[in-house]
N, C-alpha and C positions, 0 to 999 in steps of 0.2 A: 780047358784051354780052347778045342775045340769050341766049342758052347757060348764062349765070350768072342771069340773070332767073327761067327755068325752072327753075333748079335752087334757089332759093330758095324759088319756091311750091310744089315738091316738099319740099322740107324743112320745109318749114311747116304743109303738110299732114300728115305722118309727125309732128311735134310734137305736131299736136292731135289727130291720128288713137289718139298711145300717151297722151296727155294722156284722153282719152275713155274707153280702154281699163281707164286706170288706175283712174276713177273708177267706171266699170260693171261693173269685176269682179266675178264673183262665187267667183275663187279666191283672195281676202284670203289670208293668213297669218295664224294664232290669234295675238292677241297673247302673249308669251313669258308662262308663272306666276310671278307675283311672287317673288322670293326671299324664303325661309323663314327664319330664325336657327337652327333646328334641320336647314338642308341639310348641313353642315359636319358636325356633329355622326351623322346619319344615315350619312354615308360610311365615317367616321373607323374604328370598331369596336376598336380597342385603341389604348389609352394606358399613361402612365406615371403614378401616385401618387408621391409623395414626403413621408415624415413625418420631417422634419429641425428639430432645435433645441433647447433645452436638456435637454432631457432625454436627448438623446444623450452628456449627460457622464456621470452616473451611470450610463445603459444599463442600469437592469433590477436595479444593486445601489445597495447604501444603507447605511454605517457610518457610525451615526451617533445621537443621539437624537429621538424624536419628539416631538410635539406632549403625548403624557401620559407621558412622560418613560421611556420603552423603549428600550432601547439594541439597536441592531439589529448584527449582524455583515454583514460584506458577504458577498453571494451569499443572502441570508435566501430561505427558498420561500416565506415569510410575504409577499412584499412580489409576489408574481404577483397575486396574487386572482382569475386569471382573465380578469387586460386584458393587454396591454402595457406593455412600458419606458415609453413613451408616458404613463403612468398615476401613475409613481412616486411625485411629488409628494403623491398623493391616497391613492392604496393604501399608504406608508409612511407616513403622516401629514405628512410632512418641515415643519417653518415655514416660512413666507414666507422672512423673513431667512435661515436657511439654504440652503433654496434658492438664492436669490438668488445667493449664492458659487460656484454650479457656472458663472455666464456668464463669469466668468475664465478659463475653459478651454474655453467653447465657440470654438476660436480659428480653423475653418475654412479654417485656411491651407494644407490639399489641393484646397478646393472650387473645383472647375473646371467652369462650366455648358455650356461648349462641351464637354467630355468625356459627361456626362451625354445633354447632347439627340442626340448622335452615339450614344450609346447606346442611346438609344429609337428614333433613326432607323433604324438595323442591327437593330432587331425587328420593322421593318415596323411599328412604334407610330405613331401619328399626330398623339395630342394629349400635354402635360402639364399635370396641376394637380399643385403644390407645396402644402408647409403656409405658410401666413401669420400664422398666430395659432393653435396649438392650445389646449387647456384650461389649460395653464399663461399663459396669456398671455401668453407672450413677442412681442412682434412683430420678425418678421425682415426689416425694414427700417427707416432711422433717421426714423422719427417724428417730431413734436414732439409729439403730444398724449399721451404717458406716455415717463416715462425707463427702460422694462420693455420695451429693447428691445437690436437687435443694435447700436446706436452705443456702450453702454453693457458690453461684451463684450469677449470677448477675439479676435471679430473686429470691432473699430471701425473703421469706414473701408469695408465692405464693405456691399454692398444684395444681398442674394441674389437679392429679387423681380425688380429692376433686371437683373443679371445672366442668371437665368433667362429672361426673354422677351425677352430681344435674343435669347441662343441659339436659341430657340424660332421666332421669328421669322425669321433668315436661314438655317433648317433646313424652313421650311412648316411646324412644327408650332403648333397652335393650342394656346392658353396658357390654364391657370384656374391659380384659388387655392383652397386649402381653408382655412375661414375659421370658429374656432367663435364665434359669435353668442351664444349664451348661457352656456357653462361658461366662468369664467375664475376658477381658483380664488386668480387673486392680485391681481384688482379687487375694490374694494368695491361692493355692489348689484347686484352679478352673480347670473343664475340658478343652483341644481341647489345642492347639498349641499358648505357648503366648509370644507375641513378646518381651517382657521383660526382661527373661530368654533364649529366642530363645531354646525354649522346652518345653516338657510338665514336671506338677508335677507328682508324685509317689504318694503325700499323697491328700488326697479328705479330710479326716476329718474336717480341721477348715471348709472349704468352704459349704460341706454339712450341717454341723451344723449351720450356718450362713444363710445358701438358705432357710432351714427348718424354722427358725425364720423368718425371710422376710417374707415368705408365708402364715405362721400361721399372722404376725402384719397385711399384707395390706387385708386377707380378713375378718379381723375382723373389721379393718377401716375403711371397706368398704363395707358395709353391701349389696349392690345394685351389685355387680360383680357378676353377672351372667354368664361368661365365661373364662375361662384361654388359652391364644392361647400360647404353649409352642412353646422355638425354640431351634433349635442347639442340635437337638438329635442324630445326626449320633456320636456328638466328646462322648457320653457316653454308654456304655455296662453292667453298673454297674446296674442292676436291684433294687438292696438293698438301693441304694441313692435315683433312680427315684422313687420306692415307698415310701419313706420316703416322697418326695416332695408333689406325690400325696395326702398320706393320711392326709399331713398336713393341705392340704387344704380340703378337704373332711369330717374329721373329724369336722370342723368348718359350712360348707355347703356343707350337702351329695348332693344337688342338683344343683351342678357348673357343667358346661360343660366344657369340654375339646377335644383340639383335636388332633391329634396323632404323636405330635411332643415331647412327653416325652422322650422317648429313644427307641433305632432302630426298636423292637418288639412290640413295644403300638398302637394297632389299634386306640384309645382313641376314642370318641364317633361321628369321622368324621373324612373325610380324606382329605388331604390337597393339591392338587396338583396347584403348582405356576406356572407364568404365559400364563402357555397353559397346556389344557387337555390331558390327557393319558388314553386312551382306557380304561385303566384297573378298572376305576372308574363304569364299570360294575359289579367288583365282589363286589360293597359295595352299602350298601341302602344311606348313605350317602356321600358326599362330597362339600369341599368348591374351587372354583377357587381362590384364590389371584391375583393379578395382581396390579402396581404399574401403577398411571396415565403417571407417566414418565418411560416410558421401558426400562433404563437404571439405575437406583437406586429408594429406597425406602426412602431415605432420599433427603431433600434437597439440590441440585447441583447446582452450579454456574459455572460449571468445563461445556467448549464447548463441553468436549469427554464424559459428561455421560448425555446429555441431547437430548431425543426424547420424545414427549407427543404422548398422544392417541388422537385423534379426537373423536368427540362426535357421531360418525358413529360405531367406533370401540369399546365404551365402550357402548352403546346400544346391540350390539350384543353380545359383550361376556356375556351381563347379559340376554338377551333371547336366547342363546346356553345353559348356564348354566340352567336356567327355564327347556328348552326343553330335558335335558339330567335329569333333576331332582333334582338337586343342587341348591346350592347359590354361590355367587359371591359378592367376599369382595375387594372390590375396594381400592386401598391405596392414600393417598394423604401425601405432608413433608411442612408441613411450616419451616419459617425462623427463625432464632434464635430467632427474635422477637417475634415469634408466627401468623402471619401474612399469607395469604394463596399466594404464585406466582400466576399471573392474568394466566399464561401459563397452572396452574392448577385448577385453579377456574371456567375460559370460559368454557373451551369443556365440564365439569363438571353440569355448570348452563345449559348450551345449551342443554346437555343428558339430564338433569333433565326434563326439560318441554316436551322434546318428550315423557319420559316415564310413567311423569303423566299425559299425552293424552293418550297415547294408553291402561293405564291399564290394569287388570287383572294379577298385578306383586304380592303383597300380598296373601298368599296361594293360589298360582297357583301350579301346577299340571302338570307332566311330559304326553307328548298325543304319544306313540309309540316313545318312550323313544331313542333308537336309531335308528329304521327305519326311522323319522321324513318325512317331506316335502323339496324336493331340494328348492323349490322357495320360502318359506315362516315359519315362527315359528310359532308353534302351540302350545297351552294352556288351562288348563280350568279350573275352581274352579267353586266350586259346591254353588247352591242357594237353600236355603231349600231343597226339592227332587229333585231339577231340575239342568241342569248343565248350564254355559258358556260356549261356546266354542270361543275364541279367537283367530283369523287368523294376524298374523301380516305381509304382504309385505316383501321381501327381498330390499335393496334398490339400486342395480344393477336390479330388475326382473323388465320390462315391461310391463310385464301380467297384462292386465285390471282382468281379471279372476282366479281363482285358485280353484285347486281341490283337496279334502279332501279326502282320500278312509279309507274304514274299518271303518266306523262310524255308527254303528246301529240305532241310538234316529231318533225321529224325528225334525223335526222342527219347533219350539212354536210360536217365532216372531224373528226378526233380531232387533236389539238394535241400528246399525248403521246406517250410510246412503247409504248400499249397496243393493242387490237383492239374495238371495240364492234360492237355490233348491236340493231337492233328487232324486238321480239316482240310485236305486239300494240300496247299501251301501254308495255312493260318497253323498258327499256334494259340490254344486259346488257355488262357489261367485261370483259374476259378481260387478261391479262397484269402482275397484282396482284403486288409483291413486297417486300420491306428496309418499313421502317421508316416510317410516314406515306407509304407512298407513295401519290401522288397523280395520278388521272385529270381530263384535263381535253378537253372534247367542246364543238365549236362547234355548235347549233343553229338551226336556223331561227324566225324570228323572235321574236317575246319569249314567254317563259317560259306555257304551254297545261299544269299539274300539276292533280292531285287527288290526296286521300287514298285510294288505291288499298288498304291495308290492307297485310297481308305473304304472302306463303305460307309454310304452316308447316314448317319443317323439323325433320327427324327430327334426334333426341339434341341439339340446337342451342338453347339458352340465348335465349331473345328477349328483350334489354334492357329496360327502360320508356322508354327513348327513342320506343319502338313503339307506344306506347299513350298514351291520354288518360287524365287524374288528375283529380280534384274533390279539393278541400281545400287544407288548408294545412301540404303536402309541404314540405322540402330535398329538394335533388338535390344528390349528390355522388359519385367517384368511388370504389369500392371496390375488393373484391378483382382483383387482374388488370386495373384499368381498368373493370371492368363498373360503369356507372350502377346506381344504388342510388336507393330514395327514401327517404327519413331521417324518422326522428321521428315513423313511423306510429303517429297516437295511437286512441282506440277511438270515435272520434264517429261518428256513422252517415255524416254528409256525406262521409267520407273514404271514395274509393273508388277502382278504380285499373277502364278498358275497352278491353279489347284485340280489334281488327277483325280477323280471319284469314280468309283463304282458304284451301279445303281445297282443292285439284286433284283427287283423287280421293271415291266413297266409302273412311274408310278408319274403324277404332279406333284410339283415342288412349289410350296413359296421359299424364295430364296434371299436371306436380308444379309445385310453385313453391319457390322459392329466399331463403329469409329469415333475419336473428338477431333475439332477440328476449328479451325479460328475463322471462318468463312463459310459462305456457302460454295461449292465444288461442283464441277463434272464429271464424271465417273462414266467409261467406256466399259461394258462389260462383251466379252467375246467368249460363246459357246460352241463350241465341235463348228467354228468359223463362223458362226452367225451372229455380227454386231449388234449392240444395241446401246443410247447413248441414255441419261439417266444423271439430273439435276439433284444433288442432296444439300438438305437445310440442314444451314451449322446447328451444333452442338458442340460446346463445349465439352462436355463431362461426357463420358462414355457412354452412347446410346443406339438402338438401333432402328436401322433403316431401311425397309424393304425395295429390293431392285428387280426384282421378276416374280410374277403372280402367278400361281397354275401353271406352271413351267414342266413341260412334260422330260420326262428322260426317260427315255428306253434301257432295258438293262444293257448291261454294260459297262465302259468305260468312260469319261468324258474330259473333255478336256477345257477349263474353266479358267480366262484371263480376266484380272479388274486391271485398267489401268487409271489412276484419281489423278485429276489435274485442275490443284487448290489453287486459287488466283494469286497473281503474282505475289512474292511474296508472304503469302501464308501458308502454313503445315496442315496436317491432317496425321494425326495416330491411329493406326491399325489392329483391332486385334482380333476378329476372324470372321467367318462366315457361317451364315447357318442353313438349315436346310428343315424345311418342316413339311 
């Protein structure tokens, strides 16, 4: 008795003893950061597009007559104008009522959602948004507030939206809709220019009120839309509508992403730039690339004039550009009326997919010297408990058994792959580079210690502008051989392109740069401040040009501006500088 006595005010005392402890600590635990609606989103880095629905029965051709009584053959080149199948409707003038007769065939009886999101899932894609309403206004689920929908088709009976995010859902991919908001060229009081009327309306009301119910029915119907990818906000100005749209949806789930395709001043929660990058995607923490597997429409085409695919070289890279700049990359695909994926879009698609779930490190991955990057190689990291990855991926033009990493403080824990690495300095260097994307992957110590370290320059060696900082308002896309290019160098002063080298030695340099261009051009070049102005004869086709002879550089650092100003109205493409 005694013995249990004891042992009770021993225990009573240990209660208030940890009871005291608890309260007087001064090693709390931070409480955890609220969760974000754009954490999901930040991880994700590739997704799937899909632009499916009536306009996938014509697919890009039209026999037929139009609106001012032209009678078109099928296959017309007259009916591209420079959009996609996607567009037909508008670009052949087609009537409403005609139109109308193509949803008899839209009869989607291949569309398989669980084939699709397995599709996306075997490319390492994370999210999908579908079309829900494009500019024809069809909606692809049975509605009740317009009969311009799939119930009314030739697949009745079928919900694709419905279908799409179950798959979606027991696959972990996160689901949107692309939703156009103001072009619906077969509502009345709808925005943008409708070939119907061959004009615009004056009143918005019915359409507004009608967009506003849409939006409020499918995200209540839809409880798993996690994203709204709005479009066709240049044809609106009307702030009082656009917010109407948003808070429709908002009101219902404050935690829907959006992105800044509401109307012309809506940053929205990411930035959208299609299918090549613009410099300008520096002033924002976000952004998403689009790009269509067929570079000529985002709908499905049958039309010889709006069909080129991407190779599985080309869609690899644009989603490790993206990675590397900080972004995501939403990749689009158009099945057929049936619902069925073209093999022309499925192969180079399946073929990407397996390089990119070799190479990994694509799910929260992480921008490494955001735009200084590496000419010959994509770099990446995501973080492992306190420790980092670091991620080397091969260019697939580069020959380099080796490649050099600068500005990288950590050390190095162990190498993951089957290469050899070492520390110089700050450098990182990789040895055992080979085949096709092949990819280094290095565990470091604790989280990610970089800086823009600059490059050393090497002899007869092409430096990308991935190496350099841009001012203006570039595209980035990929040219000859793969090499990065920047697009659509126009002659404004702000446009300018600076590249940071280090020299290892004193040495001279001839120093050319590599450009096409539809004129001949002046080119300002500015060294460690020392001007110097420099005439270049057009070329057309990618060629290069020498701009300083025996150009001395001290070791060191230096700091190297071009500024190109092509006469008016003409371009100049970029794609880098050498140094010999």
């Amino acid at each position: 008795m005694k013995y249990l006595y004891n042992s009770f005010i021993i225990i009573n005392l240990l209660i208030i003893l940890t009871s005291c402890l608890k309260e007087d600590s001064i090693d709390k635990p931070e409480p955890p950061e609220p969760t974000s609606k754009m954490d999901w989103w930040d991880e994700a880095k590739f997704g799937m597009f899909i632009h499916f629905g009536v306009y996938s029965v014509p697919a890009g051709e039209f026999a037929g007559t139009d609106l001012d009584g032209v009678v078109y053959p099928t296959d017309s080149p007259k009916l591209s104008g420079g959009v996609g199948a996607e567009w037909i409707m508008y670009t052949a003038k087609i009537p409403r009522e005609t139109y109308k007769l193509y949803a008899k065939d839209f009869t989607c009886h291949n569309f398989n959602a669980n084939q699709i999101a397995d599709l996306a899932k075997s490319c390492g894609m994370n999210y999908l948004v579908i079309t829900l309403k494009h500019h024809d206004g069809f909606v692809m689920y049975p509605t009740k507030l317009t009969d311009w929908n799939i119930s009314n088709s030739g697949a009745k009976g079928l919900d694709v939206i419905k279908e799409m995010q179950e798959a979606c859902l027991n696959r972990g991919l996160k689901f949107g809709v692309y939703f156009s908001q103001n072009i619906d060229w077969m509502t009345d009081e709808s925005y943008g220019y409708v070939p119907e009327i061959k004009g615009r309306y004056k009143e918005h009301k019915q359409y507004d009120d009608y967009t506003e119910n849409l939006i409020r029915e499918f995200v209540t119907r839809y409880p798993s839309v996690d994203l709204i990818w709005w479009d066709g906000y240049l044809e609106n100005t009307n702030t009082n509508s656009a917010n109407r749209f948003l808070q429709a949806a908002e009101s219902i789930r404050p935690d829907i992403i959006f992105n800044d395709r509401l109307y012309s001043k809506h940053e929205g929660d990411y930035i959208t730039p299609e299918m090549s990058l613009n410099l300008s995607i520096q002033k924002f923490k976000r952004f998403e690339l689009c790009t269509s597997i067929n570079e000529k429409s985002w709908g499905y085409s049958k039309s010889k004039n709006q069909n080129s695919y991407m190779t599985k070289e080309e869609i690899i890279i644009d989603l490790l550009r993206c990675i590397q700049y900080g972004g995501n990359f939403l990749l689009n695909i158009g099945p057929k009326n049936d619902g069925s994926i073209p093999v022309q879009q499925s192969e180079p698609l399946e073929k990407a997919g397996y390089i990119i779930q070799k190479i990994g490190g694509i799910q929260g991955a992480k921008s490494l010297n955001q735009i200084y990057g590496q000419h010959n190689c994509f770099c990446r990291y995501t973080v492992k408990s306190s420790n980092t990855k670091l991620y080397i991926t091969k260019m697939p033009n580069v020959n380099n058994s080796e490649i050099k990493v600068t500005g990288i403080k950590n050390s190095i824990i162990s190498m993951e792959t089957n290469h050899t690495a070492k520390k110089e300095g700050d450098d990182i260097i990789i040895s055992g580079f080979n085949g096709e994307f092949d990819t280094a992957c290095l565990l470091l110590s604790g989280e990610i210690d970089s800086y823009d370290a600059g490059i050393n320059i090497p002899c007869n060696e092409i430096i990308s502008s991935l190496s350099a900082f841009a001012n203006g308002e570039f595209g980035i896309e990929t040219g000859d051989n793969n090499q990065f290019m920047l697009t659509n160098w126009k002659g404004e002063l702000s446009n300018s392109i600076e590249y940071c080298v280090n020299s290892k030695e004193n040495r001279s340099y001839n120093i050319s740069i590599y450009t096409a261009e539809m004129s001949d051009y002046e080119i300002s070049v500015d060294i460690d401040g020392e001007k110097y102005d420099r005439t270049i004869k057009r070329g057309y086709q990618r060629h290069k040009s020498k701009i300083m002879e025996n150009y001395n550089l001290n070791q060191g650092t230096h700091c190297i501006k071009l500024t190109i100003k092509p006469s008016e109205g003409k371009w100049a493409n970029f794609y880098g500088i050498e140094f010999e």
